[in-house]
C-alpha positions in Angstrom: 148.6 51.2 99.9 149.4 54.8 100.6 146.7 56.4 102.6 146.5 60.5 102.8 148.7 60.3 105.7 151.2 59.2 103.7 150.6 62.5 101.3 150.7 64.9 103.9 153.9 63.8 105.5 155.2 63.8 101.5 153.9 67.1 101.0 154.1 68.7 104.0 150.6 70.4 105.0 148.3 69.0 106.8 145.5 66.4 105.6 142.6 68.7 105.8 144.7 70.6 102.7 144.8 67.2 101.1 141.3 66.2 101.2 140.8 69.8 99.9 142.6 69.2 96.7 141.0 65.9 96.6 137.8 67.2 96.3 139.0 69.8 94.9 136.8 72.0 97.2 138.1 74.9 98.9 141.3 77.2 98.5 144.5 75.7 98.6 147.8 78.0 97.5 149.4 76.7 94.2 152.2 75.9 95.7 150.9 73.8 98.0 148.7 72.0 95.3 151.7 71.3 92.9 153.2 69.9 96.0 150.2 67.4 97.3 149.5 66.4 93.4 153.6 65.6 92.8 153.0 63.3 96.0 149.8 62.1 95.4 151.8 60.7 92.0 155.2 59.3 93.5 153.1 57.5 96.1 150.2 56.2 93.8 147.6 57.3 96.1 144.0 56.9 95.8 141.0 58.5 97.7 138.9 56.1 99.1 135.9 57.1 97.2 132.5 55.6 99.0 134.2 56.9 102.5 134.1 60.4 100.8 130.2 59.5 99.4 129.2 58.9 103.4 130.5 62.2 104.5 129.4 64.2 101.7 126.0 62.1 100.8 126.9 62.2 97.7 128.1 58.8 95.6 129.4 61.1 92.5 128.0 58.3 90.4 125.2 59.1 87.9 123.1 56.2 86.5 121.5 56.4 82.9 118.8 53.7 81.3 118.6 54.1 77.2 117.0 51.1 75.1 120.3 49.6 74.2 123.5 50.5 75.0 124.9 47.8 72.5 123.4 49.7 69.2 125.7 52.6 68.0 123.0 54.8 68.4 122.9 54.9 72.0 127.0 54.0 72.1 127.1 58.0 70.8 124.7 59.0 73.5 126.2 57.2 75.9 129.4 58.4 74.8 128.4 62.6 74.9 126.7 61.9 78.3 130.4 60.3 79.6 132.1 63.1 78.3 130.5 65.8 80.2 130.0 63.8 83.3 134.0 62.8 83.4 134.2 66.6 83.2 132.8 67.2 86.0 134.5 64.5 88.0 131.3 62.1 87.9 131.4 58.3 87.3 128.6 56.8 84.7 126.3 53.8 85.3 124.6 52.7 82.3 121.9 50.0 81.8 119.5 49.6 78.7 115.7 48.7 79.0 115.0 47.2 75.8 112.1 49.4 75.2 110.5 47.0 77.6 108.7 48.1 80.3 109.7 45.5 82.8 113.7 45.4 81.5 113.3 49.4 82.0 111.8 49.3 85.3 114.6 46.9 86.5 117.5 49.2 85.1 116.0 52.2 87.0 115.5 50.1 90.6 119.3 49.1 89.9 120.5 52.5 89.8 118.6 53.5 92.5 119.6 50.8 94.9 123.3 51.7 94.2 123.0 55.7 95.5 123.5 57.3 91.8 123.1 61.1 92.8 121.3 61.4 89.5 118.9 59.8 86.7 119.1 60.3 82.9 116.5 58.2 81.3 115.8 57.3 77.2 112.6 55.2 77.8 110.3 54.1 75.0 107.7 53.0 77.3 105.6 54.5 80.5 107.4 54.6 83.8 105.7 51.8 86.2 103.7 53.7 89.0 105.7 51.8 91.4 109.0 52.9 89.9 107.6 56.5 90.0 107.4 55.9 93.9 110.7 55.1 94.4 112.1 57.6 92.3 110.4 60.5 94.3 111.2 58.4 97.8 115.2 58.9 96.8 115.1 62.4 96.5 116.9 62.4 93.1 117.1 64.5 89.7 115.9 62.7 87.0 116.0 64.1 83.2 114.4 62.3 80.7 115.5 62.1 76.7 112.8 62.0 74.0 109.8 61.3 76.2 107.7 64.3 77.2 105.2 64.2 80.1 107.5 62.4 82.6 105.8 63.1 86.4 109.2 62.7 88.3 111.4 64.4 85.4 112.9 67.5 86.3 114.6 68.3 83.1 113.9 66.9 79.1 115.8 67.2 76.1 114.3 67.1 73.3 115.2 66.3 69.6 113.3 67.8 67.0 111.8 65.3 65.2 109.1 67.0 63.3 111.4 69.8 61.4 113.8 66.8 60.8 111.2 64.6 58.9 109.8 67.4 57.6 112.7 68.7 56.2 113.6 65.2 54.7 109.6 65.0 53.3 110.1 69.0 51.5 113.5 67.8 50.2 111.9 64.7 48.4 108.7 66.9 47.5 111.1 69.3 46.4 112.7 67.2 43.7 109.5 66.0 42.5 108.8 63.0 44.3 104.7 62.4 44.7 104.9 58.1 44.7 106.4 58.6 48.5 106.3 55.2 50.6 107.7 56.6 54.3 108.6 53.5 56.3 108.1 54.1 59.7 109.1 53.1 63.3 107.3 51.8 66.4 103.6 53.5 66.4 103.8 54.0 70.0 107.2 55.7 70.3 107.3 59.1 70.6 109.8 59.4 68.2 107.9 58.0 65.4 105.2 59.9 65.9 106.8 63.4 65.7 107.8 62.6 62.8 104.8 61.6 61.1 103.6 64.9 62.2 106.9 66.2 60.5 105.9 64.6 57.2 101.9 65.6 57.7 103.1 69.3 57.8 105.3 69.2 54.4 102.7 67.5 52.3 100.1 70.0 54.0 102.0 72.8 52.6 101.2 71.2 49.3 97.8 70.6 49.3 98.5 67.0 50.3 97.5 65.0 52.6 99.0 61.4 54.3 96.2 59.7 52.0 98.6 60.9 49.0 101.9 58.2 50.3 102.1 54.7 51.6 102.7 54.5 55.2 104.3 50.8 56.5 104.9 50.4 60.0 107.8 48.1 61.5 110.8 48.0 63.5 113.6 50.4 63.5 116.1 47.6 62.0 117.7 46.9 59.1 115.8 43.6 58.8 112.5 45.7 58.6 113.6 47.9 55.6 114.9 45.1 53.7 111.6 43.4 54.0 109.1 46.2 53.6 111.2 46.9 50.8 110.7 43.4 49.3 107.2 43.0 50.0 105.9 46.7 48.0 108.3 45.6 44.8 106.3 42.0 45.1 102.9 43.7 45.2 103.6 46.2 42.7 103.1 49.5 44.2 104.2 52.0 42.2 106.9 54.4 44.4 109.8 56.6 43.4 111.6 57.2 46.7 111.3 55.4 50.3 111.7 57.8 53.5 113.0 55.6 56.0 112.8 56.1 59.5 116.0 56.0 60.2 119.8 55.0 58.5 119.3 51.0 59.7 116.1 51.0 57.6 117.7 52.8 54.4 120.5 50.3 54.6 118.4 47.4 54.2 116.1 49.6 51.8 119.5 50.5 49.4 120.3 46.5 49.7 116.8 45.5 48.9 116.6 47.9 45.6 120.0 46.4 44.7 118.7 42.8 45.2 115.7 43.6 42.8 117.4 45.2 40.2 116.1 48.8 41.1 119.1 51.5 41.1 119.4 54.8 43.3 118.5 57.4 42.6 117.9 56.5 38.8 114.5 54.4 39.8 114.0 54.9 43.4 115.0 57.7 45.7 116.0 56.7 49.6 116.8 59.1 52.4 117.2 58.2 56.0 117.0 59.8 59.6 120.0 60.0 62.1 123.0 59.9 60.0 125.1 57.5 61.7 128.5 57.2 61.2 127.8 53.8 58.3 125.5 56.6 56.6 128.0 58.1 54.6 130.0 54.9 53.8 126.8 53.2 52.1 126.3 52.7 48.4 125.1 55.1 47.1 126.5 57.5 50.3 122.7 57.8 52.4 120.9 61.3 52.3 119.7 61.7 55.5 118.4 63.7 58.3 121.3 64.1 61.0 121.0 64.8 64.6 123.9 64.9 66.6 123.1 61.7 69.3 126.3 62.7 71.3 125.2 66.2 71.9 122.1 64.9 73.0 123.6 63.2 75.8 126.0 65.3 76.4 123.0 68.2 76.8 121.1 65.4 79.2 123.9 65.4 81.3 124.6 69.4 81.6 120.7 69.8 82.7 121.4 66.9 85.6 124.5 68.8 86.9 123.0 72.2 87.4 120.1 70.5 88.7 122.3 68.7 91.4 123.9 72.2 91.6 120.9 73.8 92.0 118.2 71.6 93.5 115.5 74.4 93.7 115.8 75.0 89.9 112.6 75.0 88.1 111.7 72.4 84.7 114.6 72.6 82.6 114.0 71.8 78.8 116.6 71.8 75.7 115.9 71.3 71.9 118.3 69.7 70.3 118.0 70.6 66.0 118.7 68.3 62.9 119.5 69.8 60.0 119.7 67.9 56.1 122.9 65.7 54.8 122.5 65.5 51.4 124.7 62.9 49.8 123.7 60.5 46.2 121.1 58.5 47.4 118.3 60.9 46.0 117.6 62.4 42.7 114.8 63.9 40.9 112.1 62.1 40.2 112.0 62.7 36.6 114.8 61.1 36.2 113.7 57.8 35.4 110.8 58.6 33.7 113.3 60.5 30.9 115.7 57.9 30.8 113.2 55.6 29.8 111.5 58.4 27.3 114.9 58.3 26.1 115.1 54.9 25.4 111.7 54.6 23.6 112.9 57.5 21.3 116.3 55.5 20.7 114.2 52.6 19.9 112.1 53.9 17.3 115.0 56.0 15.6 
């Protein structure tokens, strides 16, 4: 294995010019840099990284903990956080905590035990007090996505989830739409309950109030919509559009209406929240609230370099906006109430 010995002799400078272009600190001529990188590459040399970590304390690994790294969701926001981390020459840990607060406690110790020079954190539940010790006994930068109120966070990005839902309650308001069930998430993420003050606002504005739709609680998963879905038809309730918490629900909301016989947007009106990428490729295509996950983490990940830049920095805090995707799955609701006017006219004609 070729060792930086091996690249100076090749180059001919000395190693202290290597290690400079190596980590890529310091002034080296061009010249001289074409000439160590052309040898670094005919020799196949590489640094030995955790003997450069000792001397420089540093491990130029950054660990993150989101609820599941397995759910395209977080795949985006892993995905924007590797991108600006490999950037910046940084390696990426990730681990997910299952919006448990045992699995996330775990995932956090892990990253801490192996050196990461940095924390991002999506968390659905409180930090542990104990975890909270050992965060502030490493000494290291911890930004925290979504939850607000973190002690040991130094930096939070944030997504707006109250203009997104209540952008997404206006636009079905807007066509009409009065006979509103909103399915909605996890009571005790943060996330959900944003948005329900989203969707408070817009019927506000109207002289409404939550007492005027049906609220059912679940699980952000397709399995929930589809079953929520079910269970309102079975009972009866009278609705002409479903605001779903996010595009998982709507899916199983669009196949549950199809399963009953119920079309969209002719009957029933369904809009969605996040606008991943199967949004679009639904039947009909989902109208939906987007917000762009990878910029998230890639925002995440620029407030944890300037804060290992700049240690002494004070809170930093980024919004990240949504903004509407209108597509088929919604329509006004006076359409079905003509059609079947229309029908009854036919009829007696």
């Amino acid at each position: 294995m070729a060792t930086i010995d091996d690249v100076s002799k090749r180059a001919g400078v000395s190693r202290s010019t290597v290690s400079r272009v190596v980590a890529d600190n310091g002034y080296v001529s061009e010249e001289k840099r074409r000439a160590i990188q052309q040898a670094i590459a005919e020799l196949g040399y590489r640094p030995n990284t955790l003997a450069q970590a000792l001397r420089s304390n540093r491990s130029n690994m950054i660990g993150a903990v989101v609820v599941d790294v397995g759910t395209p969701y977080f795949a985006n926001m892993v995905y924007g956080l590797q991108r600006s981390m490999r950037r910046a020459g940084k390696a990426l840990m990730v681990s997910s905590g299952y919006a448990d607060q045992d699995e996330e406690a775990r995932a956090i110790i892990e990253l801490v035990d192996r050196s990461c020079d940095g924390i991002v954190l999506y968390l659905e539940r409180p930090l542990r007090q104990d975890v909270v010790e050992i965060i502030r006994a490493a000494r290291i930068p911890v930004v925290m996505i979504g939850r607000q109120g973190c002690e040991v966070a130094r930096g939070s990005v944030q997504l707006d989830n109250f203009g997104g839902a209540r952008a997404a309650m206006d636009f079905l308001l807007d066509q009409g739409h009065r006979r509103i069930v909103h399915l909605s998430g996890q009571a005790d993420f943060g996330d959900t309950a944003a948005r329900l003050k989203g969707i408070a606002a817009a019927l506000s504005a109207r002289g409404l109030g939550m007492g005027d739709i049906r609220i059912v609680s679940g699980e952000f998963s397709q399995e929930f919509g589809y079953a929520a879905t079910l269970a309102l038809i079975e009972e009866g309730h009278d609705f002409t559009a479903i605001f779903a918490g996010d595009d998982d629900m709507a899916a199983g909301v669009l196949l549950a209406l199809r399963h009953a016989g119920r079309a969209v947007p002719g009957d029933v009106s369904v809009i969605g929240f996040d606008d991943t990428f199967h949004a679009q490729h639904l039947w009909p295509p989902l109208t939906t609230i987007r917000q762009p996950v990878d910029e998230i983490g890639e925002a995440a990940a620029n407030l944890l370099l300037k804060l290992l830049a700049e240690p002494g920095s004070a809170m930093l805090e980024t919004v990240i906006g949504t903004s509407l995707v209108v597509r088929d799955s919604v329509g006004p609701a006076q359409q079905r109430r003509k059609e079947r006017e229309g029908n009854v006219t036919a009829v007696a004609g």
